[in-house]
N, CA, C and O atoms as a GROMACS GRO file, in nm:
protein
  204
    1UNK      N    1   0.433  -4.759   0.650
    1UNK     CA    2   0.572  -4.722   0.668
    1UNK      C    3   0.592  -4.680   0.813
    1UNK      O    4   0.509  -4.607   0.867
    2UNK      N    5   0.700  -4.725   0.878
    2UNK     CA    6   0.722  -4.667   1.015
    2UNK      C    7   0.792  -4.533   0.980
    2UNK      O    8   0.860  -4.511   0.879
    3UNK      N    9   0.765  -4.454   1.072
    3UNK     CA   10   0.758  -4.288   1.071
    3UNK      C   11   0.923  -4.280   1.212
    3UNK      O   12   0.993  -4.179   1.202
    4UNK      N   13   0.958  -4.374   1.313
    4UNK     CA   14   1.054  -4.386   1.297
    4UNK      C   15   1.166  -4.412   1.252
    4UNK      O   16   1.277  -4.401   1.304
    5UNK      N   17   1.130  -4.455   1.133
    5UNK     CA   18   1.295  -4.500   1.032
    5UNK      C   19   1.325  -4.374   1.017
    5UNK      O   20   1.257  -4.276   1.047
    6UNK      N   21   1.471  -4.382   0.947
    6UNK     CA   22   1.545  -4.284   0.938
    6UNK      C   23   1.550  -4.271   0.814
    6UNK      O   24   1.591  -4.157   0.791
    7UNK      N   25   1.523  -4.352   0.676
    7UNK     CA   26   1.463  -4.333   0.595
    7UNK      C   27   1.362  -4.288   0.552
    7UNK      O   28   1.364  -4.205   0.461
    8UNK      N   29   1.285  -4.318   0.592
    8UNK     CA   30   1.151  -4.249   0.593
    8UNK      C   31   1.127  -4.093   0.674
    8UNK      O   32   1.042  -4.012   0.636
    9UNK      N   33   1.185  -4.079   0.748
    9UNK     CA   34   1.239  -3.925   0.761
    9UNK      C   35   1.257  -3.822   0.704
    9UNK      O   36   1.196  -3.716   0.684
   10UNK      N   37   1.400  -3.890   0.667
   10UNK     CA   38   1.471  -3.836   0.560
   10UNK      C   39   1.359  -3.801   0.390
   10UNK      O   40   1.376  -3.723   0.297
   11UNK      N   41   1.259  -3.896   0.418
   11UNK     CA   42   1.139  -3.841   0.280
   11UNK      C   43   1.040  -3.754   0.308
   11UNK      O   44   0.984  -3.698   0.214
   12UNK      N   45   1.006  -3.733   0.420
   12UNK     CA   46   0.909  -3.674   0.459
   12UNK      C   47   0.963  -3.544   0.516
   12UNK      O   48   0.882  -3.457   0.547
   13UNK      N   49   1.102  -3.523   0.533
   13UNK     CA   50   1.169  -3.382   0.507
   13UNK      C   51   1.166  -3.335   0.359
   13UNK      O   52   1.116  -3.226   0.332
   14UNK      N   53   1.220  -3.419   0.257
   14UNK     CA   54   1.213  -3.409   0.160
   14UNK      C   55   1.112  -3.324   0.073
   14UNK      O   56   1.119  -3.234  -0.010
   15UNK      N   57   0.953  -3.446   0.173
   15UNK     CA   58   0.861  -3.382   0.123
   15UNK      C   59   0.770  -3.225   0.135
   15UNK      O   60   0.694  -3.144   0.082
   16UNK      N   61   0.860  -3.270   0.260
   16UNK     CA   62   0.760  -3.089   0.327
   16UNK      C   63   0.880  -2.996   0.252
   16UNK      O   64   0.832  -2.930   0.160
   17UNK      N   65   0.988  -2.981   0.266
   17UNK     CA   66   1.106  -2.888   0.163
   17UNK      C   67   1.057  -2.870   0.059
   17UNK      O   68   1.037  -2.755   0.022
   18UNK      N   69   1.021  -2.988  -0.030
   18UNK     CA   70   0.988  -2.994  -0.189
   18UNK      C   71   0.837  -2.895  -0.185
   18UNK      O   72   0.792  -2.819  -0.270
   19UNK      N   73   0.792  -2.930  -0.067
   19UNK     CA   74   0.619  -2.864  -0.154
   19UNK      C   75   0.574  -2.730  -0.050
   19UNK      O   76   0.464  -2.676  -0.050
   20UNK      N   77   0.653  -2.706   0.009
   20UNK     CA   78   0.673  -2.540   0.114
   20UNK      C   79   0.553  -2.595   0.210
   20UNK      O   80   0.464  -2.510   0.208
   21UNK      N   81   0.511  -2.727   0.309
   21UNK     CA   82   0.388  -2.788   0.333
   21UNK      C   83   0.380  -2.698   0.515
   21UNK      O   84   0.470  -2.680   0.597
   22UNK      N   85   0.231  -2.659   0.520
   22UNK     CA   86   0.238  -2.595   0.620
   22UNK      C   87   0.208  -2.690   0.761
   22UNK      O   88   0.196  -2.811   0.746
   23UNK      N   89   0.200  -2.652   0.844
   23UNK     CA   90   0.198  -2.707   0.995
   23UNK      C   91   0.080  -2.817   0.979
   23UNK      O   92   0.097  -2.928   1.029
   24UNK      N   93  -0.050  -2.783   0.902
   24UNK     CA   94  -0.128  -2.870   0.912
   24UNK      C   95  -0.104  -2.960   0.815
   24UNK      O   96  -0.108  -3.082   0.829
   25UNK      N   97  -0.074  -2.887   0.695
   25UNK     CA   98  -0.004  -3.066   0.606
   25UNK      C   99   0.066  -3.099   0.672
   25UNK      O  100   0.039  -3.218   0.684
   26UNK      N  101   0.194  -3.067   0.765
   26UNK     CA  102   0.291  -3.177   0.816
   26UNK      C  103   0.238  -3.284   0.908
   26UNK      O  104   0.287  -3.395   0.933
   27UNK      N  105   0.125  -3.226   0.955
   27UNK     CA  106   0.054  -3.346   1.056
   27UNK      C  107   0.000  -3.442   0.950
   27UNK      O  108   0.027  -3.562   0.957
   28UNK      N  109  -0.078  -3.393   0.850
   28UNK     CA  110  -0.136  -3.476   0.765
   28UNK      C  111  -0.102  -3.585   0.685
   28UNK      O  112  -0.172  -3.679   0.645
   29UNK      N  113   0.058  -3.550   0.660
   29UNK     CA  114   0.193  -3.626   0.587
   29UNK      C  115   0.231  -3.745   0.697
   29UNK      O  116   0.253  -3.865   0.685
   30UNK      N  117   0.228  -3.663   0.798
   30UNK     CA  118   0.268  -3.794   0.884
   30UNK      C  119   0.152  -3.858   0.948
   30UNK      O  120   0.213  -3.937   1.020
   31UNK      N  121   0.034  -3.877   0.971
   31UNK     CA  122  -0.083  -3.958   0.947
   31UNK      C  123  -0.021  -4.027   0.837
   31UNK      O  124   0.043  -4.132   0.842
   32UNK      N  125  -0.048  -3.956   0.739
   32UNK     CA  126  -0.055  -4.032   0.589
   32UNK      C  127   0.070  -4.154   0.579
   32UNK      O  128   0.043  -4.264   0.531
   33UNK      N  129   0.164  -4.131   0.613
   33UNK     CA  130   0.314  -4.227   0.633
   33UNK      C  131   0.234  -4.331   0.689
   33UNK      O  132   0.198  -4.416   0.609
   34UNK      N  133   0.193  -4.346   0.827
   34UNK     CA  134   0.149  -4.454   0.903
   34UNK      C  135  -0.008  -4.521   0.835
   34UNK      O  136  -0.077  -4.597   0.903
   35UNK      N  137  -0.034  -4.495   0.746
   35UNK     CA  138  -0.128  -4.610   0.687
   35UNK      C  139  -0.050  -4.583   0.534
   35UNK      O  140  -0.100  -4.658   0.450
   36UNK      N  141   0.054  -4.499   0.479
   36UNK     CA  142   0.095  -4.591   0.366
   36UNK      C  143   0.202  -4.695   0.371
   36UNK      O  144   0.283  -4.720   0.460
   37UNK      N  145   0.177  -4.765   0.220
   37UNK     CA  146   0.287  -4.900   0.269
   37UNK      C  147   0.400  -4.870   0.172
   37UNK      O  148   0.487  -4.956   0.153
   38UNK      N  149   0.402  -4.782   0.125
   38UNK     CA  150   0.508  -4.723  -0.011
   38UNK      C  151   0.503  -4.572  -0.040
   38UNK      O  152   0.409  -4.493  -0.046
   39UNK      N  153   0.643  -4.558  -0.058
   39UNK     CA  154   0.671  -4.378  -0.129
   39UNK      C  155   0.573  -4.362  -0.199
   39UNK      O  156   0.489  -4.272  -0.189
   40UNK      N  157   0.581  -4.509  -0.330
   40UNK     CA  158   0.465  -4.429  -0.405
   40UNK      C  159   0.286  -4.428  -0.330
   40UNK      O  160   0.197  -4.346  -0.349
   41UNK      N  161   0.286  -4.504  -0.278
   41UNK     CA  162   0.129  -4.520  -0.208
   41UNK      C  163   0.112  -4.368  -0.152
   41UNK      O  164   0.015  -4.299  -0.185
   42UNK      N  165   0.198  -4.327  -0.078
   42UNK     CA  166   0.199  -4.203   0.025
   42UNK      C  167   0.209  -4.030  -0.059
   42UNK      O  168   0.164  -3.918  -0.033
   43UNK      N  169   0.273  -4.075  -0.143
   43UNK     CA  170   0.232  -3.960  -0.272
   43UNK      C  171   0.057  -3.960  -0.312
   43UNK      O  172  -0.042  -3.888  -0.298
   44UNK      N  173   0.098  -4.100  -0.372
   44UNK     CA  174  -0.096  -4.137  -0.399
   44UNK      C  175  -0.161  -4.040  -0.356
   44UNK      O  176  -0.200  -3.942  -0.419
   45UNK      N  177  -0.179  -4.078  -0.200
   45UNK     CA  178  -0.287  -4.050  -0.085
   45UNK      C  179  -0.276  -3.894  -0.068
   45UNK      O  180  -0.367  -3.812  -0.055
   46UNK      N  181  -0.150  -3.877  -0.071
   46UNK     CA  182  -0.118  -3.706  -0.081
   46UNK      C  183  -0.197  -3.625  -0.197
   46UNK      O  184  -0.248  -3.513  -0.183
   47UNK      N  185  -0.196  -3.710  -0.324
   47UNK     CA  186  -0.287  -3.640  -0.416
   47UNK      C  187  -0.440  -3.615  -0.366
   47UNK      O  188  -0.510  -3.519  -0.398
   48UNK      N  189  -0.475  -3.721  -0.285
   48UNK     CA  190  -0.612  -3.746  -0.260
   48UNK      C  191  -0.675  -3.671  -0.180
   48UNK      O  192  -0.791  -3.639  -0.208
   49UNK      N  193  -0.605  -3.621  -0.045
   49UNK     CA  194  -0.610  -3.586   0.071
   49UNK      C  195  -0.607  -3.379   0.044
   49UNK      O  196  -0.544  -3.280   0.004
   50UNK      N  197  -0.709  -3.423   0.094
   50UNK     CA  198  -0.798  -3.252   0.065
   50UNK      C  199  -0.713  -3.179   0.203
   50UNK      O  200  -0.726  -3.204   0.323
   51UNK      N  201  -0.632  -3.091   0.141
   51UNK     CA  202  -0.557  -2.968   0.267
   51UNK      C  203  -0.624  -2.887   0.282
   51UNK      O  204  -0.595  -2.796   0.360
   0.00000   0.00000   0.00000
């Protein structure tokens, strides 16, 4: 997913709002955006991904 869309933004605000995500998840979320290829893939990986 490109991490400049404005869609994809708009989810990854979403996501850090929805889950109270601190400074180092937000870096981690956005890594994670740029090798997923889908909302749902990027949740996936979010389950996976040890904070």
């Amino acid at each position: 997913m490109n991490v400049n869309d404005s869609s994809v933004l708009e989810i990854i605000n979403d996501l850090i709002a929805s889950d109270r995500l601190n400074k180092i998840q937000k870096l981690q979320l956005v890594e994670l955006v740029s090798i997923s290829k889908s909302i749902a893939e990027l949740k996936d990986n979010m389950n996976w991904e040890k904070y």
